[in-house]
N, C-alpha and C positions, 0 to 999 in steps of 0.2 A: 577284524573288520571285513565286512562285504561289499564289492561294489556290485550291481546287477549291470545287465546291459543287455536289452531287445535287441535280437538279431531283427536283420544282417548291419554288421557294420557299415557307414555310409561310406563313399566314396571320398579318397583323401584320406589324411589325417586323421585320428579318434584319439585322445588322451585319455588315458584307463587311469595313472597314477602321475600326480606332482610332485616333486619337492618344495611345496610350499601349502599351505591352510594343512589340511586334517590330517594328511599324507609327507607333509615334509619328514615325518622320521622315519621315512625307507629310504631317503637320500639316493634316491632313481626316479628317473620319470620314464614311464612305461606305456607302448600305445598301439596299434595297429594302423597300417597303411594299406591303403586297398587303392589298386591303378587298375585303368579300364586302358584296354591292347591299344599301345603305342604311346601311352600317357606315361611323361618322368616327372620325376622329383628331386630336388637337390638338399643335401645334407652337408651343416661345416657347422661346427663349433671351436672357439678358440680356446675352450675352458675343457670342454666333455669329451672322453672318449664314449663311443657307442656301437654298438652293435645292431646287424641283423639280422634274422631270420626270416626265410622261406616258409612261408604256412602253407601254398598252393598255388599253382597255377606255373608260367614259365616267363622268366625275368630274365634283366641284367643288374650289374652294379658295375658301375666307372668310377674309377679314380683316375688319377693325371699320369700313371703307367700302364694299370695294368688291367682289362675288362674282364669280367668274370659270368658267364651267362649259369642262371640255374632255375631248377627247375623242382619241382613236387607234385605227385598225382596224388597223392593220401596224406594226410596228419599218421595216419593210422600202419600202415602196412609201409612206408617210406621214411630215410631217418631224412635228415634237416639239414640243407647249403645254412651255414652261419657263416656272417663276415665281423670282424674286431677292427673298427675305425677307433685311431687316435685321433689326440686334438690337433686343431689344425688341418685337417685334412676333410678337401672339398670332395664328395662324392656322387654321380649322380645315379639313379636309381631308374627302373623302367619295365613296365611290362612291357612281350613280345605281341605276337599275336592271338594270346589270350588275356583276361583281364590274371593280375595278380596280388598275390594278400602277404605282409612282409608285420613279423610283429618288432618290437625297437624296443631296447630300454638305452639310457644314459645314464652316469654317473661322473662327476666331476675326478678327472684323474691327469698329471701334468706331468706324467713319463712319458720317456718318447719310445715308439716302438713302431715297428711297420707293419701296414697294414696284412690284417691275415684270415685266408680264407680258410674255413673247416667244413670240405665236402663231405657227403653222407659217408662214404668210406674212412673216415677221420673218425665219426662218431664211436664211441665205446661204447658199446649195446651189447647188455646183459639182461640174464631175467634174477633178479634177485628174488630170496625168498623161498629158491625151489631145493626141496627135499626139507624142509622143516614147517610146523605147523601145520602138518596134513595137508600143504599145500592151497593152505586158505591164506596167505599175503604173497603169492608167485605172481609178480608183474616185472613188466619189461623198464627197464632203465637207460636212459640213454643220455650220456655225460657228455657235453659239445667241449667244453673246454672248462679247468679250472688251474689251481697252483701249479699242481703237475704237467701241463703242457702250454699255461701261458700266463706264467709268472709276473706279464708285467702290467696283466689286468689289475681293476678296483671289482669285477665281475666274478661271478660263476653261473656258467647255463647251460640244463640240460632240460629233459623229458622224460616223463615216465607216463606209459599205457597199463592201465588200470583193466585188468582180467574181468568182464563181466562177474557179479555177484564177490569179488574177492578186496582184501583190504589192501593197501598200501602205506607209503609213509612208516612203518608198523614194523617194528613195537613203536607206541608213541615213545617221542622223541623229540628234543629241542636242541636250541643253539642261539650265541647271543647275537649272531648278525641277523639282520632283516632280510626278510625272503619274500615274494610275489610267487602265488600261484593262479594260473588265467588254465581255464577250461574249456574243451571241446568235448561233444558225446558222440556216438556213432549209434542207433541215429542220434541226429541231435533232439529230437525229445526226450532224451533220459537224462536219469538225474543221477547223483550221488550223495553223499553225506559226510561229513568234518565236523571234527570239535578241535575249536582254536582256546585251547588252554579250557575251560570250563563251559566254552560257548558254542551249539552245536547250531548248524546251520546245513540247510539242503542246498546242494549247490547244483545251476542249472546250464547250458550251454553259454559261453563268452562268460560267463561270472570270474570274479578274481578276489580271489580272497590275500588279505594282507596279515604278515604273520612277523610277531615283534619279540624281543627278546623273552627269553626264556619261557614261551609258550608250546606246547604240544601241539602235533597237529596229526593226527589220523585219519585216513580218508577211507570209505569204502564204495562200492562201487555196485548200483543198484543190477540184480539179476539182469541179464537179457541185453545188457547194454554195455558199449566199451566210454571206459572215459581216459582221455586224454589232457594234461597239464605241463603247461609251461616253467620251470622253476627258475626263477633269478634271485641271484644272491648277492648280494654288497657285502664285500670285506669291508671290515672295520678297521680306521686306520691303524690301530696298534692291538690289534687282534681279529686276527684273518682266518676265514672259514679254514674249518679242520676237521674235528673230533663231534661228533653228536653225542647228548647225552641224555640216554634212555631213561625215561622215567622210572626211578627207583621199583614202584610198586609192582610194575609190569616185567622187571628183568629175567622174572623165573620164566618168560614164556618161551627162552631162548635154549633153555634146558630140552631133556629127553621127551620125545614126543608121547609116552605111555603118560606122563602127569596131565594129559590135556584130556578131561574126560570127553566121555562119548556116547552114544545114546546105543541101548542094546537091545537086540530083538526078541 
């Protein structure tokens, strides 16, 4: 599933994803906040832990301890301030003296854990990809948080920048919990390309495509242009993100790079 969205996102609030009509089987609600310098916001749910993320500009986020000021000049060339609110817990939120844009998801989760910030120094940024496939699926990966560093989420969320003209996601590959991917292009006129299980779709700047059990999804990334995507994940309550599983038909592509032909002069 697609959703489109003409930029620029309006001031305030934008709800991208519900848990409830078309959308309730991603069991997150997903959305972007955008503040004009000096403008806050407040956050508290007694049900939802939630998260944020920094997409640009320079912010804060309060809690009833402890302020956290952060800031982002790129999607692109900068990794990502993420904060992990549990429930219960009142937040407020604020751009500095610049306007700032903060994407959100929730999901309903009633462990208790405290609140925690993951500065760009925190992120795990790699480029996967590189030295196989002659280097046609080398993109950068960037993992905010999952089981391995914060066990007591219902979440997983990272990022991955998409190499002009090169493929990502790749080999296709699936998995049974529900995943959101939301887009940014550098510039933002470029486009990209995904097929969600048999359904191919061009994907354009703020697009988010929604991606349900046991679907493929491989992206590629039109020449001349960077593309950049959001990933969130909902573990499932009694089977929690892990293991992906490559699509059978495509497993040889991971083999020896001489089977992958090539064109000769």
């Amino acid at each position: 599933m697609q959703i489109h969205h003409k930029p620029p996102f309006g001031r305030g609030y934008t709800p991208l994803v519900l848990r409830s009509g078309p959308t309730a089987d991603m069991l997150m609600d997903f959305g972007v906040l955008r503040l004009s310098p000096g403008e806050t916001y407040e956050s508290y749910s007694k049900t939802d832990e939630r998260l944020w993320l920094v997409s640009q500009g320079k912010g804060f986020i309060v809690s009833k301890e402890r302020r956290f000021d952060v800031s982002r000049p790129t999607l692109f060339d900068h990794a990502p301030w993420c904060l992990s609110v549990p429930a219960r817990e009142r937040i407020t939120i604020g751009a500095l003296d610049q306007a700032a844009e903060f994407y959100y998801a929730a999901t309903d989760n009633p462990r208790e854990f405290k609140i925690t910030c993951y500065p760009p120094e925190a992120c795990r940024s790699e480029f996967r990809g590189e030295g196989t496939l002659r280097e046609t699926s080398t993109r950068i990966v960037r993992t905010i948080f999952d089981d391995t560093n914060h066990p007591e989420s219902n979440l997983v969320i990272g990022e991955v920048i998409g190499v002009p003209g090169k493929w990502s996601s790749y080999p296709p590959h699936h998995h049974p919990q529900p995943e959101i991917y939301h887009y940014r292009f550098l510039p933002s006129q470029g486009f990209g390309l995904t097929a969600i299980g048999d359904t191919p779709y061009i994907i354009r700047d703020r697009d988010t495509i929604l991606i349900r059990d046991g679907e493929d999804h491989p992206q590629v990334t039109a020449p001349g242009y960077a593309m950049w995507y959001l990933w969130v994940i909902r573990h499932l309550d009694h089977n929690r993100y892990g293991p992906q599983y490559v699509a059978e038909a495509h497993q040889w592509v991971n083999g020896p790079e001489e089977n992958i032909w090539q064109p000769k002069r």
